[in-house]
C-alpha positions in Angstrom: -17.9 -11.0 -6.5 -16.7 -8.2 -9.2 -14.4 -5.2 -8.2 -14.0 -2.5 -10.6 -12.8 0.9 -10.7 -13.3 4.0 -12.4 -9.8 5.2 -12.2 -7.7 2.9 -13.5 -8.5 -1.1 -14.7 -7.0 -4.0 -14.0 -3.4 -4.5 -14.8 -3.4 -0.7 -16.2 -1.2 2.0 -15.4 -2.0 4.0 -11.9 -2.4 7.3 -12.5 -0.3 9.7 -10.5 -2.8 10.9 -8.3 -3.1 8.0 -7.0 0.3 7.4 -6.0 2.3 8.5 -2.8 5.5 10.0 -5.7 5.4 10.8 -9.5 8.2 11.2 -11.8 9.8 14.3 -11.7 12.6 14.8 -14.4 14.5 16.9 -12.6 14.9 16.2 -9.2 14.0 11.5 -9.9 10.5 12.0 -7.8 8.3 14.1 -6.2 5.1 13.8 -3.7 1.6 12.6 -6.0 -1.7 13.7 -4.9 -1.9 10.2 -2.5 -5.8 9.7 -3.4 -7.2 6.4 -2.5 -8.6 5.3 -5.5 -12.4 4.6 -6.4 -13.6 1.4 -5.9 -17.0 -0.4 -6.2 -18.3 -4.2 -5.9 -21.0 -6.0 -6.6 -22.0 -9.5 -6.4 -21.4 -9.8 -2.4 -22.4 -13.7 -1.1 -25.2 -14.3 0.9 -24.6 -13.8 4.4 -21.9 -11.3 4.2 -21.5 -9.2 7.2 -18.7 -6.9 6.6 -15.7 -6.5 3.7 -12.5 -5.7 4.3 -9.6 -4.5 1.6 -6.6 -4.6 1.4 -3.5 -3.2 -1.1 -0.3 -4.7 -1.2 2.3 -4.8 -3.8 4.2 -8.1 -3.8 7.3 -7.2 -5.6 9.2 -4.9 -3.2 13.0 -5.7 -3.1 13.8 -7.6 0.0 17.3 -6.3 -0.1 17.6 -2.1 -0.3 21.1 -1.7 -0.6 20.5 -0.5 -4.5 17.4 1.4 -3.6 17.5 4.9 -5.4 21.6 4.5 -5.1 22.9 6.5 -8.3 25.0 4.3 -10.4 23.0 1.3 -9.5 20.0 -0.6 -10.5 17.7 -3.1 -8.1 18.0 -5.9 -10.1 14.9 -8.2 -11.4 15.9 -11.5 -10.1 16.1 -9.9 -6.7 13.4 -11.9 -4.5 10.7 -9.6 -3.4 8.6 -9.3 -0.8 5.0 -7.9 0.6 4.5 -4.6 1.4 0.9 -3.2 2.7 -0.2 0.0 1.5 -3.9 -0.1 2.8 -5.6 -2.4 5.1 -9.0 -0.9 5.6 -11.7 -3.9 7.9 -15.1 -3.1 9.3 -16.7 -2.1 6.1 -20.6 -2.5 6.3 -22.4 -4.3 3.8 -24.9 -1.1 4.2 -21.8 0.8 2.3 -24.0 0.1 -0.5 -20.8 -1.6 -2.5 -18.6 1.7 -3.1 -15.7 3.7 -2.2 -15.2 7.2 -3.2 -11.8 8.4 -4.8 -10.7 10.3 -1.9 -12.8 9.5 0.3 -10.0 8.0 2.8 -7.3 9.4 1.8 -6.2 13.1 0.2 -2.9 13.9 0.6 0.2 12.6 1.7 0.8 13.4 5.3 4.3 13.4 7.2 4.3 11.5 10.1 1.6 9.5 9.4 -2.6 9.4 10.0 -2.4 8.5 13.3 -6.2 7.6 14.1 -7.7 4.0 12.8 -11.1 5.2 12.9 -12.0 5.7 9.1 -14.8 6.4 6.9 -18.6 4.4 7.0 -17.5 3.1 10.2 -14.7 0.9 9.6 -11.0 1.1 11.0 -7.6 0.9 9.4 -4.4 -1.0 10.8 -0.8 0.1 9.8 0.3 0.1 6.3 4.3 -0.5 5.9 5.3 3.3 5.6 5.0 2.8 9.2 8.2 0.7 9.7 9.8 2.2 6.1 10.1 5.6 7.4 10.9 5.0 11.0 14.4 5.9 10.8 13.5 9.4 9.4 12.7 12.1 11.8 10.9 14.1 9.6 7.9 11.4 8.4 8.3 8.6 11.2 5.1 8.0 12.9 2.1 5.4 12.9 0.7 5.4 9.3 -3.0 4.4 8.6 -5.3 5.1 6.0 -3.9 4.4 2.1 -0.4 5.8 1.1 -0.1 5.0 -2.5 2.8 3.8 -4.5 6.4 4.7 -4.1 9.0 2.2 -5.4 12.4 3.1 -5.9 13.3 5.0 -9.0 15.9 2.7 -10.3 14.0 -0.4 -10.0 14.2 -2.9 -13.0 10.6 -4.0 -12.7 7.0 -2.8 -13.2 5.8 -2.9 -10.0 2.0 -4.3 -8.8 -0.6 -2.9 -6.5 -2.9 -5.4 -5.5 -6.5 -4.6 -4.1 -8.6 -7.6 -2.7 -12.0 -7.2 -1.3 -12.9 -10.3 0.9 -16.3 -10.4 2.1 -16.6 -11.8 5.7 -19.2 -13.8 8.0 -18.5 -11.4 10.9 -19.4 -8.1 11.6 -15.8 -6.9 13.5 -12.8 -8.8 12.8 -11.2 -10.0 16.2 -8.5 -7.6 16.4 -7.7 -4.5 18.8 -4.7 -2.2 19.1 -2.4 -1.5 16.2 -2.7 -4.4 13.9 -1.3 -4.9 10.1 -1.9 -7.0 6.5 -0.4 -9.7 8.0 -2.7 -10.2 11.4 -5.5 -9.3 9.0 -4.7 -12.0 6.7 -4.8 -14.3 9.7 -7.6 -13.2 11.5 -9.7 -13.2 8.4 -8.6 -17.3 8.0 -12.1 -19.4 8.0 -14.1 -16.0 7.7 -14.0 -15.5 4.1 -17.2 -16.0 2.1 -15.9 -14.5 -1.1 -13.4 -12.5 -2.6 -12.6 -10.2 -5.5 -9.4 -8.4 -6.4 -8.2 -5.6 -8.8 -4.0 -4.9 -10.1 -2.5 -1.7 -10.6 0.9 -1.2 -12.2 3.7 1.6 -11.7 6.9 2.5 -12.1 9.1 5.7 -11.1 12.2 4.5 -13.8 11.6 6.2 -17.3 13.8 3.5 -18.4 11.0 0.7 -17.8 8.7 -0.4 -20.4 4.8 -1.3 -19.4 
């Protein structure tokens, strides 16, 4: 299996519409555009019955006492940890092997999406704004669908946006309710027929070098 995109290649720059904040000189960030990117696939394996994708970036801080503190920095030997920012299951192979820029995602949106039904027929589980913002009274809520990138401004580190594509043997993957990356990841275990997957980088610190 490929995956390619026409916005942006592998290990390239995201471009700011794809990304929950953008740079903003005067005021460290503002909101981005939050499009889900474009993606297409090809080379699916025999037997596949439905794809599922998911975007996680694997180098969020696991400590955020330094997160967008002035004066500070979050250092790069700081361990990191996941942090989902789409997991989209239920995809048909009938999809005919493409995802439209946009197509699942437009803008950001306070509070959250708070449906899981999606696009082509698929469903979405809870990408980790959900728990980020659920101190805040203003955004808390259930957040499906893609919310882009977002990392703290003072980060030492170029951050990564991973997108994997697994094609599975089973039309619905056996999960109900509100579920996220993580109970993906495990119900997709022994399902997997093939997978494919695509890196985006970004940053929010001007001081950071790509």
């Amino acid at each position: 299996m490929k995956l390619t995109s026409s916005n942006f290649d592998d290990a390239q720059m995201i471009p700011g519409d794809y990304s929950f904040c953008i740079h903003d000189p005067a005021h460290r960030v503002c909101l981005g555009k939050n499009l889900n990117p474009q993606r297409s696939w090809t080379g699916a394996p025999a037997g596949t019955r439905s794809f599922a994708l998911i975007c996680h970036d694997p180098d969020v801080p696991s400590n955020g006492d330094d997160v967008n503190q002035e004066g500070r920095s979050v250092p790069a030997a700081l361990a990191r940890v996941d942090f989902f920012h789409w997991v989209l299951v239920d995809l048909p192979p009938a999809t005919l092997g493409e995802i439209k820029a946009g197509e699942f995602s437009k803008e950001v949106t306070p509070r959250g999406e708070p449906d899981p039904a999606a696009a082509q027929g698929a469903r979405q589980g809870l990408n980790d704004y959900t728990g980020w913002f659920a101190g805040d009274n203003d955004m808390r809520g259930d957040y499906y669908s893609f919310d882009g990138p977002c990392p703290p401004w003072n980060d030492e580190i170029v951050r990564h946006y991973v997108f994997t594509l697994c094609a599975l043997d089973m039309d619905r993957l056996a999960l109900d309710g509100k579920f996220t990356g993580q109970d993906v990841r495990a119900a997709m275990r022994g399902h997997i027929l093939g997978q494919a997957g695509l890196a985006g980088l970004y940053t929010l610190n001007p001081a950071v070098k790509l």
